[in-house]
N, C-alpha and C positions, 0 to 999 in steps of 0.2 A: 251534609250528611250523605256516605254513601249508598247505593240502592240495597245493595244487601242490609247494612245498618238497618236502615229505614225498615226495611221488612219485617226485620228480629222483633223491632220497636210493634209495629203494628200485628205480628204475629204474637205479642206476649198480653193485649189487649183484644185481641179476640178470643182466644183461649180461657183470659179470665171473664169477657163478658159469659160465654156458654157455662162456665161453673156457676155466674153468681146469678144467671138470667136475670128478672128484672128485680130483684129483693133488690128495697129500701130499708135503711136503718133510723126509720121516724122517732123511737122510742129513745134515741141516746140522748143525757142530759146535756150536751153540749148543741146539741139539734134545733133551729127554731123552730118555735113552736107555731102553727098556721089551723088558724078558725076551717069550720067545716066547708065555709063559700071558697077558701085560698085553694082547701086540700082537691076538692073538686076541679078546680083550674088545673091547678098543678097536675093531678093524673091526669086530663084531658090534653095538654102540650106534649108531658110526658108521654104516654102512651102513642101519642098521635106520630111524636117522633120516631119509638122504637119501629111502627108499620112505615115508617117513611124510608128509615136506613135499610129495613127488610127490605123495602121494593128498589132499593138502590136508587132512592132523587136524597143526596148525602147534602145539597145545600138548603133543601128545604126541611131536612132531618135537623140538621144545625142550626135554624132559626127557631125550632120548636123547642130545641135543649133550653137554648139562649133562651127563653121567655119562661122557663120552668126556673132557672136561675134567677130571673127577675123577682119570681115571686119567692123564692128561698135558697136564698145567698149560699144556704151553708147544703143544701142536698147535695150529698156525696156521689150518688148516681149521675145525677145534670154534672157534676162537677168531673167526673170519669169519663162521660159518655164528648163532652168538649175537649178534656184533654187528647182523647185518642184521632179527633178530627184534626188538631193543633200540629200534631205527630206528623200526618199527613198533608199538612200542609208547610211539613218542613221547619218548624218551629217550636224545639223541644227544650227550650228556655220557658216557651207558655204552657206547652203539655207538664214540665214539671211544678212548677208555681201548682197549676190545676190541682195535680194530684199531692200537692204535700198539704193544699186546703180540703183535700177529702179524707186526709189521714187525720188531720187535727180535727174534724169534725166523726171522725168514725176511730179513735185511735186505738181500738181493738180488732179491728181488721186488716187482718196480716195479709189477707191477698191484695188489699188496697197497696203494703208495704212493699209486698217484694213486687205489683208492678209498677211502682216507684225504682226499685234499684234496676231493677232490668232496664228501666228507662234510662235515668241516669249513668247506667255502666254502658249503653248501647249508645247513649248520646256522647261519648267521652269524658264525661263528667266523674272521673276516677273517684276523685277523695270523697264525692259527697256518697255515689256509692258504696265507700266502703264502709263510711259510718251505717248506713240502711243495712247491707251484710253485717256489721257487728250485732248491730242490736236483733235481725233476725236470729243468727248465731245462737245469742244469747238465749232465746224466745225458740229455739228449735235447737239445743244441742247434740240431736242424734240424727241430725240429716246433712250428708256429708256435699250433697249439692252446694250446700249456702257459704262451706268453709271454700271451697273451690272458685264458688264466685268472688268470696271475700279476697282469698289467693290474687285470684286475676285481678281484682280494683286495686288491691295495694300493690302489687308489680308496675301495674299501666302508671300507677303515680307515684310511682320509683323509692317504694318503701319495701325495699327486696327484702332484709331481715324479716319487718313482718309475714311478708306473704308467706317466706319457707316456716314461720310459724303456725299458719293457716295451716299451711301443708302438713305441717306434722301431726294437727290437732286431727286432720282428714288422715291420716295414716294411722291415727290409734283406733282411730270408726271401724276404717276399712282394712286396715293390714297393710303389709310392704307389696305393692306392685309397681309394675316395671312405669306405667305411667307417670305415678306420683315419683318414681326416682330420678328418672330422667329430669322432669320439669324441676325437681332441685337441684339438681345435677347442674343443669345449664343457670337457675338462677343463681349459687355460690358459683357456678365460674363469670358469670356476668360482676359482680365484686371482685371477681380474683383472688376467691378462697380455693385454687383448685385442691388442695387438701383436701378441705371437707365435700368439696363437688365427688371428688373420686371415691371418697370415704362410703358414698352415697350408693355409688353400684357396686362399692366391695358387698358393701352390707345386704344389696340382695342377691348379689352371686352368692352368697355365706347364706342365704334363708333360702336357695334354690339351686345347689351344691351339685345336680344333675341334670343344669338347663347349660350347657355347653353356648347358648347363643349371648348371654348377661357376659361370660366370657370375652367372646368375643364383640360385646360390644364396649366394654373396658379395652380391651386389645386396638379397636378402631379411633378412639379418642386419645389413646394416648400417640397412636397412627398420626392423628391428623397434630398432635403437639409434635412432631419430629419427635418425641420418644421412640426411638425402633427398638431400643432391645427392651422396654417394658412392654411393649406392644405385641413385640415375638414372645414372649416370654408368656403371656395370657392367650396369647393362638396357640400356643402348644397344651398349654392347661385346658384347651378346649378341643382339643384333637383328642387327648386323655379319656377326656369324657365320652365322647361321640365321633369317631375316626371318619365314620359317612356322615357329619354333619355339612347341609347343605352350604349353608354360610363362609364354611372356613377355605374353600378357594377360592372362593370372593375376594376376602380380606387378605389372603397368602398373594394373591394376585396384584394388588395394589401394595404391597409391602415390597416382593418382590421388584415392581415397575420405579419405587424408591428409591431400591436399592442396588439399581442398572443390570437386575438381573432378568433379562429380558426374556431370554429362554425358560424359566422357570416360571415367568409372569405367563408367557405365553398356553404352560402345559395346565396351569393352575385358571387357566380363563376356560380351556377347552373340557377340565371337566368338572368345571361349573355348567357349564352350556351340556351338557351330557350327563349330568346328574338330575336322574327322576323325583329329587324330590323336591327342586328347586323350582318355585313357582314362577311361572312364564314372564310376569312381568318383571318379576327379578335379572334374568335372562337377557333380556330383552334391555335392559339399563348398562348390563356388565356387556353385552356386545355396542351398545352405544357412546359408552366411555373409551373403551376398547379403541373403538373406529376414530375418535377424536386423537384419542394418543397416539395413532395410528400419523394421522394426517399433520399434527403438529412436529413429529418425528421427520417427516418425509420420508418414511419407510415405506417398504413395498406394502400394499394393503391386499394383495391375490388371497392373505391367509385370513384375511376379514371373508373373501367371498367365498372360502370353504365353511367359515364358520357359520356364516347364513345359510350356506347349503344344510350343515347338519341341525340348523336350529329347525329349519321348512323340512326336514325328512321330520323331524320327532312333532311337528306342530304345522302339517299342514294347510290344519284351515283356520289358523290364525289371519286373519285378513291385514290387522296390523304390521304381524311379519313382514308383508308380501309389500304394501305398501313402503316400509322402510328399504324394502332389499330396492325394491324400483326407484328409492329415492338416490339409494349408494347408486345403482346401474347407472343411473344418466349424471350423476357427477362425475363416471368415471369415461363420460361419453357413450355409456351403451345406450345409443335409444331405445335402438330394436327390443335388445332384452329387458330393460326399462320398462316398455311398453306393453308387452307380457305380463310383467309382474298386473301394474294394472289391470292391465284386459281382465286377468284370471278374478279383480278384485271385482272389478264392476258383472262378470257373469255370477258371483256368487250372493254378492250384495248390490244388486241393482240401484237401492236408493242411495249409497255412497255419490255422493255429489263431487268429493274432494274427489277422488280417482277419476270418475269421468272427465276434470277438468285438467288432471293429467294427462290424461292418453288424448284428448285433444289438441295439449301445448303439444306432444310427444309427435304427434302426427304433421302439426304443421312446422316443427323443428327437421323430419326426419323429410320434410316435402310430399308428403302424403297429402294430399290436398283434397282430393274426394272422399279418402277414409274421415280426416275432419270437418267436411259440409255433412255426408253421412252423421257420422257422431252429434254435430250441436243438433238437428235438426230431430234426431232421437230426445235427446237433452231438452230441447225446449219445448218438447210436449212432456216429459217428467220433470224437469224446474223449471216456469216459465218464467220465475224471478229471479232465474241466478242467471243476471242482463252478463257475464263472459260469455255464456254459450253465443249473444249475439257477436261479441267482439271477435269469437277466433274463428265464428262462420266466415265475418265479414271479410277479416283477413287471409282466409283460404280462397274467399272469393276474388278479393284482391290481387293476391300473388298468381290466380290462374288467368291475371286481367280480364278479367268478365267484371269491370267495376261498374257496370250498372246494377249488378244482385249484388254487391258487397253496399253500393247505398242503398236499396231496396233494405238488408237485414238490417243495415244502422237505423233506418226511419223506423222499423218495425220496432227496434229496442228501444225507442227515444216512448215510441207511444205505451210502450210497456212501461215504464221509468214512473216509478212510485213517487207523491210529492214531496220523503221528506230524501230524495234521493235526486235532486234535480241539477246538482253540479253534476253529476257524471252526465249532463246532457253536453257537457263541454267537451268531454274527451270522444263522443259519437259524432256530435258537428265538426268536428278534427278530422275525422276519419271520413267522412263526407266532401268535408274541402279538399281532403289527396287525393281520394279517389275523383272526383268532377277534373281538378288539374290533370289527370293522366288522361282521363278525355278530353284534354284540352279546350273544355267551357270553364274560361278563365270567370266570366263575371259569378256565374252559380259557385264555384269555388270560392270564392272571396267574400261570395254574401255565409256561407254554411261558414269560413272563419270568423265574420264579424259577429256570427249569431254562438261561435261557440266560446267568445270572448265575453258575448255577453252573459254566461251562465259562474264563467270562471275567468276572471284578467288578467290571471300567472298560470296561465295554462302554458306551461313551459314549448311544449310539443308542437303547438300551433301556432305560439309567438314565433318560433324559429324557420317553421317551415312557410308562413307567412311574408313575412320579413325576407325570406330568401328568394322565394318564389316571384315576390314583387320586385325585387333587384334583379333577378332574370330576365324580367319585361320592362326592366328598366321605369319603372311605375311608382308613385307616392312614393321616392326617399328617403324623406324625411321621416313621416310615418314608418317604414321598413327599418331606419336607424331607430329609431326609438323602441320597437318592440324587440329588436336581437339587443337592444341594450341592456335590456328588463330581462333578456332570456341569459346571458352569459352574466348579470349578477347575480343572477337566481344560481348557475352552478356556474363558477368561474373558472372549473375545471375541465369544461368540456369542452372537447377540441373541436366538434362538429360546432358547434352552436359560436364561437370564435373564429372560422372561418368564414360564417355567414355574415360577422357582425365586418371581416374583412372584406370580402367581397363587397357590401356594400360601398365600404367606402373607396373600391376602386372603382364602382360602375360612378360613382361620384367625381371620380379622376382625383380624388387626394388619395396621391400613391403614397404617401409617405406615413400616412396611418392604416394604410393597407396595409403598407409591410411589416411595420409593428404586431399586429394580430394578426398576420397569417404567420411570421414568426412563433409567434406565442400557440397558436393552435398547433403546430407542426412539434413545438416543443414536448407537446402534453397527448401527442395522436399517439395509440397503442396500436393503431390497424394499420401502418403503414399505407394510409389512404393514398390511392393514386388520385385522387379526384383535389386534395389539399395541394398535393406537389405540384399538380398540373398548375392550380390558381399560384402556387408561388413566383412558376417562370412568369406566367403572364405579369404579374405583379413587379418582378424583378425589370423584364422587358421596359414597361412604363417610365420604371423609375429611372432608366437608363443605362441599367448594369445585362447586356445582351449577350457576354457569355456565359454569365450565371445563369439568365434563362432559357439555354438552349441545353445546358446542365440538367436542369429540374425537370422540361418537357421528355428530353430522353430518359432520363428517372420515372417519371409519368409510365412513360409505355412500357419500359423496364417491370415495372409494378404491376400491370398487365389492364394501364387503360386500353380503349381500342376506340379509335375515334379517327376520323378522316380529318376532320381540323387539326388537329393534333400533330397526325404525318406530316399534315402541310407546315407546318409550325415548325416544324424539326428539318422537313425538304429547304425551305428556302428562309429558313432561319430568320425568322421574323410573327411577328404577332398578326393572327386572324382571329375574327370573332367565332366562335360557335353560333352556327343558325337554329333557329327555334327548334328544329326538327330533330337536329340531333341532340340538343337538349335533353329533350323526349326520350330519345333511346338510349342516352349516356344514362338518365335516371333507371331506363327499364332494365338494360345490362350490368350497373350494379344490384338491384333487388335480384336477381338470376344471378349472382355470385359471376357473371363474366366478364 
């Protein structure tokens, strides 16, 4: 059962406890009947349970019901008051048993009944509620609530005729409005009556001959059936009515995008977005669809960032606006402006958490690395539980190599880390093992990977960087193949994590499954890695083939590695190792993009 279900369930039982308070129905002839010593017992359990549920100890309340039922099987109250514990305990098979022996013993209490169907309609239990809605129905035919719910059981249990029967008998109550035609509307086109579905909104454009939007919302459905010329045909029947009607450049606007009239779609978007009477969120959907067709077109989008302009001149303290424009800005690579947008979001809404976690990515994307130590350290005195402010401290710390405050911020978030939050201790003890390796205390690194392996064992991130690290030092092979093996079937598309699984196997000296996966990584690299091609010549070298690797090594540096082993490699055309040191600064000059 889902949480919300569950809720509805427990919310339609406490609602009826506060009407019916504690009245018993001792008098019904169906009722057992219990001597003065039983009646006594019985309030005594009873009562003693209702002070127990009030103080909230709910399993000691539960044992009191239960011995009030002992002494009278058939008390409806003991019999409600265990069904609604049942409820909550996830078991609305026992909650409704409960309650349909509360009805048989009270079967004139209708609030008994309907929290019966509300149970059963909330438990998915369709048919049995619809029968509980008939016979309420029945027992209430001037309350149009009950035909609505009867509607919804006989839909959910796929008896569509009835339900639009429901629905009509709620339309004679209530009159023709737009709700109830809609919901018949789509239940005859769910059968594939669409005759009578359309039938359905003719008949309240005809009982509302001066709402120009029933118009146009016939116009939109036959839109979405490829009808265009019945669809133009009720858009202009609705321009008739209302020529400033908000809606109809909406709709004129996707008719037009149809019908590749693009120029016309475009003029018909711009004044929607400039029509006063169009509510903002509206707006704000029609420039979001806009921007999609936009991008799937691969048309120029400059005229999407006028439209944001004039949406933020008529709306500018929509915080949402400003958010989405910053979201379009950094797709289109503006950081900088990007970044603004935020800024402006987080000085007006301070607690906005999402924006501040923007213009921190925004910061350390843009190498602003002080502005984002700044920002988390703002941030983790306003969300001390929102553990990214630790991650993009740590990583600003990192990339300004001062990795002893980039682990200092990780240990700090690891102690902040809530207990039902304990795998994300995997991805901090990651970030503790790079940063200890770029200090070069190999063994503290390797323990902060073993310890982040033990929170999470497909920690992709540290299997690979692990594995590779220890094939650098030439250290536990075996081990180091086994976890880039786990890391490149976890994505068998990643060219880095493929290169690692190769390189192992040539610090192993089997060139010949080296060359297989450095092949394969090289095929699927999108970065034109100099650091891949470098391992190819060496690779190549091994195997035997020494003009192909003095090919790849000049490619290498072509691609702008820069490494003195390298030149040497390419001078006297031959293979040399990489010494530890420049290991080091081959890793630090790519994170510095040089």
């Amino acid at each position: 059962m889902g949480k919300e279900r569950k809720k509805l369930i427990i919310a339609a039982f406490i609602l009826f406890s506060m009407v019916c308070g504690v009245c018993r129905a001792y008098a019904d002839d169906t009722r057992q009947q219990l001597s003065a010593a039983e009646q006594r017992k019985f309030d005594y359990f009873y009562y003693e349970g209702v002070k127990l549920k009030n103080a909230g100890k709910f399993d000691a309340s539960y044992e009191m019901f239960k011995h009030c039922l002992s002494i009278d099987s058939t008390s409806t109250v003991a019999l409600f008051e265990l069904s609604s514990y049942y409820i909550q305990l996830n078991r609305p098979q026992k909650a409704v048993d409960l309650m349909k022996k509360s009805i048989k013993y009270s079967p004139d209490n209708q609030e008994y009944r309907r929290t019966l169907a509300t149970l059963l309609l909330s438990s998915g239990m369709f048919g049995e509620a619809a029968e509980e809605y008939k016979i309420l129905v029945s027992i209430f035919p001037d309350k149009p609530e009950f035909y609505y719910y009867l509607a919804e059981s006989l839909t959910r249990s796929g008896e569509i005729e009835k339900a639009i029967d429901a629905y009509n008998a709620m339309e004679n109550l209530m009159g023709i409005n737009e709700a109830l035609s809609m919901e018949k509307y789509q239940l005859y086109m769910s059968i594939k009556q669409s005759d009578k579905a359309f039938d359905e909104l003719k008949t309240l454009a005809e009982k509302f001959p001066m709402e120009s939007r029933y118009m146009i919302i016939i116009g939109d459905l036959y839109l979405q059936q490829s009808k265009l010329p019945q669809a133009l045909n009720y858009y202009n029947k609705a321009r008739e009515i209302d020529p400033e009607s908000p809606y109809y450049p909406v709709s004129m606007a996707h008719y037009y995008e149809l019908t590749s009239q693009r120029d016309s779609a475009k003029q018909m978007i711009n004044n929607a977005l400039t029509n006063e009477r169009l509510d903002f969120e509206t707006k704000m959907n029609i420039l979001a669809r806009y921007i999609v067709q936009l991008r799937r077109t691969e048309k120029s989008i400059d005229e999407a960032d006028v439209l944001f302009k004039t949406l933020l001149e008529q709306h500018p303290e929509e915080s949402q606006l400003k958010l989405a424009y910053g979201e379009f800005l950094a797709l289109q690579n503006k950081l900088e402006e990007a970044r603004f947008q935020y800024r402006l979001v987080t000085e007006s809404e301070p607690e906005n958490v999402g924006a501040w976690l923007q213009l921190a990515s925004l910061s350390i994307q843009l190498q602003d690395m002080d502005d984002a130590i700044s920002l988390c350290l703002k941030c983790r005195e306003l969300f001390p539980e929102t553990l990214e402010f630790y991650l993009y401290m740590g990583i600003a710390y990192f990339q300004k190599k001062d990795y002893q405050s980039a682990i200092d911020t990780y240990l700090s978030a690891i102690q902040a880390i809530t207990a039902e939050n304990q795998a994300v201790k995997s991805d901090f003890y990651g970030q503790i093992g790079d940063s200890y390796f770029r200090m070069k205390d190999m063994d503290k690194a390797f323990e902060a990977y073993e310890e982040a392996l033990k929170y999470n064992d497909k920690n992709i991130n540290v299997l690979n960087n692990y594995a590779y690290y220890l094939s650098l030092l030439k250290k536990d092979l075996t081990k180091a193949e086994r976890m880039s093996a786990v890391s490149i079937k976890m994505e068998p598309e990643n060219a880095t994590y493929i290169d690692t699984y190769a390189w192992i196997f040539f610090v192993q000296g089997n060139y010949i499954l080296a060359k297989i996966y450095i092949e394969q990584a090289l095929s699927k690299d999108r970065t034109n890695s100099s650091e891949l091609v470098d391992h190819y010549g060496d690779i190549l070298f091994k195997s035997g083939d020494e003009v192909k690797a003095l090919e790849q090594w000049i490619k290498a540096k072509e691609l702008g590695k820069k490494s003195k082993t390298l030149d040497k490699k390419i001078s006297e055309k031959t293979y040399f190792e990489e010494t530890r040191e420049e290991l080091f600064n081959n890793m630090e000059n790519e994170e510095d993009g040089t």
